[in-house]
Structure formats: structure tokens, C-alpha cells
C-alpha positions in Angstrom: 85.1 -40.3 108.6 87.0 -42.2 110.8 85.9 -45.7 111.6 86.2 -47.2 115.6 88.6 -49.6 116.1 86.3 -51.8 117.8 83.5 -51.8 114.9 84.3 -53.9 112.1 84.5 -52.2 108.7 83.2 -54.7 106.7 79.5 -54.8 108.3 77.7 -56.4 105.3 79.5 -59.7 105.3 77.6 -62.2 106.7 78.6 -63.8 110.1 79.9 -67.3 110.4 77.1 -69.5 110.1 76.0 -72.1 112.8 72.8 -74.5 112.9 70.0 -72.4 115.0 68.4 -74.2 118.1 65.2 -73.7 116.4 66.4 -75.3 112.9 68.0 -78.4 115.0 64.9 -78.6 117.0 62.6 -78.6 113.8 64.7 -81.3 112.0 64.4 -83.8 114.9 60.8 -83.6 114.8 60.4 -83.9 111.3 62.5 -86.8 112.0 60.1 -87.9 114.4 57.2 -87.3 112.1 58.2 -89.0 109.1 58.7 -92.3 111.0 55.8 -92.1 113.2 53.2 -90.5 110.8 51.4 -93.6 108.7 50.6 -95.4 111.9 49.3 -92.9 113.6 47.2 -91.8 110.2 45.9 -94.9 110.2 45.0 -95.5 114.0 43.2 -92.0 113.7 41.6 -93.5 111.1 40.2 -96.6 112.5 38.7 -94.1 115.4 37.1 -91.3 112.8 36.5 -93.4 110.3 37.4 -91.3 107.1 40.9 -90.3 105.7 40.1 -86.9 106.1 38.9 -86.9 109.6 42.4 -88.6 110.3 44.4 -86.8 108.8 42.7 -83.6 110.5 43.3 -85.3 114.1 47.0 -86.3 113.6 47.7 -82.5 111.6 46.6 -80.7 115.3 48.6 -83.4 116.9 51.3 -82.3 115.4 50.7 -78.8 115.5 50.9 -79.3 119.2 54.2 -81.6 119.5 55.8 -79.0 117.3 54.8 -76.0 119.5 56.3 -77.7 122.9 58.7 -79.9 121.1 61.6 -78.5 123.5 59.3 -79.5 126.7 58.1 -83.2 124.6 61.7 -84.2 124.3 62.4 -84.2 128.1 59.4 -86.9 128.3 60.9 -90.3 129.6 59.6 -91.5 126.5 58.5 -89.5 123.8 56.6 -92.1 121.3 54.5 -92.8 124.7 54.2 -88.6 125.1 53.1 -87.9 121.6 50.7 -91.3 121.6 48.5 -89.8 124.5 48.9 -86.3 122.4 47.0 -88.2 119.3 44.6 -90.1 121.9 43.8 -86.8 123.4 42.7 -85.3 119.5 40.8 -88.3 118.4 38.5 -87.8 121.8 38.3 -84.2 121.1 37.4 -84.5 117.5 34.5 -87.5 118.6 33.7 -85.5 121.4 32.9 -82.7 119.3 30.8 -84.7 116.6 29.2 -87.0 119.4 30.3 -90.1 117.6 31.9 -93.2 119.0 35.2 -95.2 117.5 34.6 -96.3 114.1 36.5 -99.0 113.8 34.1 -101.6 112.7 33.4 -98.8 109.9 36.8 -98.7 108.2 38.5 -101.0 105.4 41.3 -102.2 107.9 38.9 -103.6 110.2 37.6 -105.1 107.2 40.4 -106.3 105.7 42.0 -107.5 109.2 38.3 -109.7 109.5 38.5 -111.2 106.2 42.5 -112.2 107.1 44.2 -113.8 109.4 45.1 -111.6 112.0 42.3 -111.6 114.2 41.6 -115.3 113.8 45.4 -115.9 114.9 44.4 -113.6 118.1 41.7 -115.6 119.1 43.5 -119.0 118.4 43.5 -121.3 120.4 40.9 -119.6 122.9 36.9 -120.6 122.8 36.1 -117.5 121.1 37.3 -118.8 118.0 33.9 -121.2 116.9 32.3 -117.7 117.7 34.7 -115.6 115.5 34.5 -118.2 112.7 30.7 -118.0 113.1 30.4 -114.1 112.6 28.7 -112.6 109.9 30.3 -109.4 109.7 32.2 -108.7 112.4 30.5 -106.6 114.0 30.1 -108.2 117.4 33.9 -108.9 117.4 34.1 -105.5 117.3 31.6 -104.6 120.0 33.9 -107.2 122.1 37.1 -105.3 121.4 35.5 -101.6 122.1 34.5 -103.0 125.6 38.2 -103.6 126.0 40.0 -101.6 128.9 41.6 -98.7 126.8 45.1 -100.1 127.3 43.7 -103.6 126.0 41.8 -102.1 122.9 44.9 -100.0 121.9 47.5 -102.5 121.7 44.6 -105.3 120.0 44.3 -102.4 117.5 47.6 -101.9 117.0 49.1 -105.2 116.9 46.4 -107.1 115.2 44.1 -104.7 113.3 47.1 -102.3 112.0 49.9 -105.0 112.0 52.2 -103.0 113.8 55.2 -105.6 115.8 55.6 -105.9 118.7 58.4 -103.6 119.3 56.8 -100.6 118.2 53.5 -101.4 120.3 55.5 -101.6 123.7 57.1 -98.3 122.0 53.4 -96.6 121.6 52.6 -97.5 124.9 55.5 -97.1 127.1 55.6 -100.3 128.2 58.5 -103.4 127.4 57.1 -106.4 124.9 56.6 -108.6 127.9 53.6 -106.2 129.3 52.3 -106.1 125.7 52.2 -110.3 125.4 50.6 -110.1 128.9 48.1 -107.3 127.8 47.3 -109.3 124.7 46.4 -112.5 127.5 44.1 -110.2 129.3 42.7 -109.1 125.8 41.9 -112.8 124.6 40.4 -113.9 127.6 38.2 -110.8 127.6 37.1 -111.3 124.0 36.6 -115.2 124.0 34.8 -114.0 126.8 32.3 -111.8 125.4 32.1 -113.8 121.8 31.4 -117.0 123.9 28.3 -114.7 125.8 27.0 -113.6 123.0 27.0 -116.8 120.7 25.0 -118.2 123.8 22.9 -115.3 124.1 21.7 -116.2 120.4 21.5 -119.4 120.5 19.7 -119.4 124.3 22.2 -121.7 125.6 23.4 -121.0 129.5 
């Protein structure tokens, strides 16, 4: 049988191979991922309060940043995009349990107490008698879940988790000087309500 001149006789050899859009696409966010992943374990983490909790938000997080990874890369900033994507799991998975943020719960919080990073916060403010003076740190922690959202998210970041600057003002979508002027606002707010209720205890005015 005569073969077409137009159809190639050789049909089993494989074509020229080029990267697929959907191969590039998958590398970038596994990119992404592996940069991203341990900080946002342990935020998820200091909001759940166990490992496996965390690790169960950020997994569906990521399920969902894969699945419209084309549409999160047109984002003006996609650590910002995928940061409210995570936020918007850990309130589902509370949400769903009834609980509140347990960051007072974990080790980090803990650890971060017992340390110097949330004494180097409140430096130089009037909260810090009242921060030395804690027992537990549990009304420190009350004080930084009152924080506005933005607040309690960069404290959280930048002083319980450690995280630099840099990659806070990356988080959030902001430059470094509107995370140094958050972290003010933040200072004032918790000196604020350590100072009111040291005085509530002690009945002073």
C-alpha cells in the first residue's frame, strides 16, 4: 500500500519534545511552595494550634493556588494573593470547629514569651513593667488578639515567628516602612492594654 506524501512514514517516533505550559506552570509553584511553605506551616499553626491542623489548612491552601495558579500569577503581588488564600483556610477551618486563634496555646508563643522577642517589642514602651510582670503570658496574648488584623499579623510574624522584615512587607503587600509604622500602632495598642489591665488588678486608675 502506497503511503501519502503528506503523512509521515515513520508515525511511531516520538515528536520533538518541548516543556508543556502545564509542566512550566507546575514547577513555578512548586517553586513557590518550597520557599513559602514553613512559614506559613507555622503561622497556621499558631492559629489551630496543632501540627496537624496546620498542616491540613496550608495542604487546601495549596490545593487552591495550584488549581488557579495561571489566574494567581497575574496578582500584583502574589505572596500578598496566596497570604489572604491561607487567611481565608485558617477562618474556615475555626469557623468550622467554633474555636478561636490559638496562639497563646502553641510552643512558639511559648518559646517567643520566655525569649526576647516580645520583650524587645514592647521596649522602651510602658507595657514593658506589665510584660515583665506576667505570669504566663496569657494576657499579652489577649492584648495582641484585640489587635486590628493587619496589626496582629505582622506582630505574629515579625516577633512571634521571627520572620524579617523584608518578608513581612512581602506577606502583606506592603513596603518595610508601612510594616515599622504598623509595628508603632501595634506597641502603643499593646502597652495600652497591658498598662489597663495591670491597673485593673492592682485597682489603680
Amino acid at each position: 500500500m502506497n503511503t501519502p506524501d503528506n503523512v509521515p512514514v515513520d508515525v511511531d517516533a516520538d515528536p520533538p519534545q518541548h516543556p508543556a505550559p502545564h509542566r512550566r506552570m507546575t514547577l513555578t509553584f512548586d517553586a513557590f511552595h518550597e520557599y513559602h511553605h514553613r512559614v506559613w506551616l507555622r503561622y497556621a499553626r499558631t492559629q489551630v494550634g496543632s501540627r496537624t491542623g496546620a498542616e491540613t489548612v496550608v495542604e487546601a491552601a495549596c490545593a487552591h493556588l495550584l488549581s488557579h495558579w495561571s489566574h494567581v500569577l497575574e496578582q500584583e503581588s502574589v505572596p500578598a494573593y496566596a497570604w489572604a488564600v491561607l487567611k481565608e483556610r485558617i477562618r474556615e477551618w475555626l469557623d468550622r470547629d467554633g474555636r478561636a486563634p490559638a496562639l497563646a496555646e502553641t510552643a512558639a508563643f511559648d518559646a517567643a514569651c520566655r525569649g526576647r522577642l516580645l520583650e524587645e517589642l514592647l521596649d522602651g514602651t510602658d507595657g514593658a513593667d506589665g510584660f515583665a510582670a506576667l505570669e504566663n503570658g496569657l494576657c499579652l496574648y489577649t492584648a495582641i488578639a484585640e489587635l486590628p488584623e493587619r496589626q496582629h499579623d505582622i506582630v505574629v510574624l515579625r516577633y512571634v515567628l521571627g520572620c524579617p522584615e523584608e518578608d513581612v512587607a512581602e506577606y502583606l503587600g506592603c513596603g518595610t516602612v508601612a510594616v515599622r509604622a504598623q509595628v508603632r500602632h501595634a506597641k502603643r495598642k499593646l502597652a495600652a492594654g497591658l498598662g489597663s489591665r495591670r491597673n485593673h488588678r492592682t485597682g489603680e486608675r
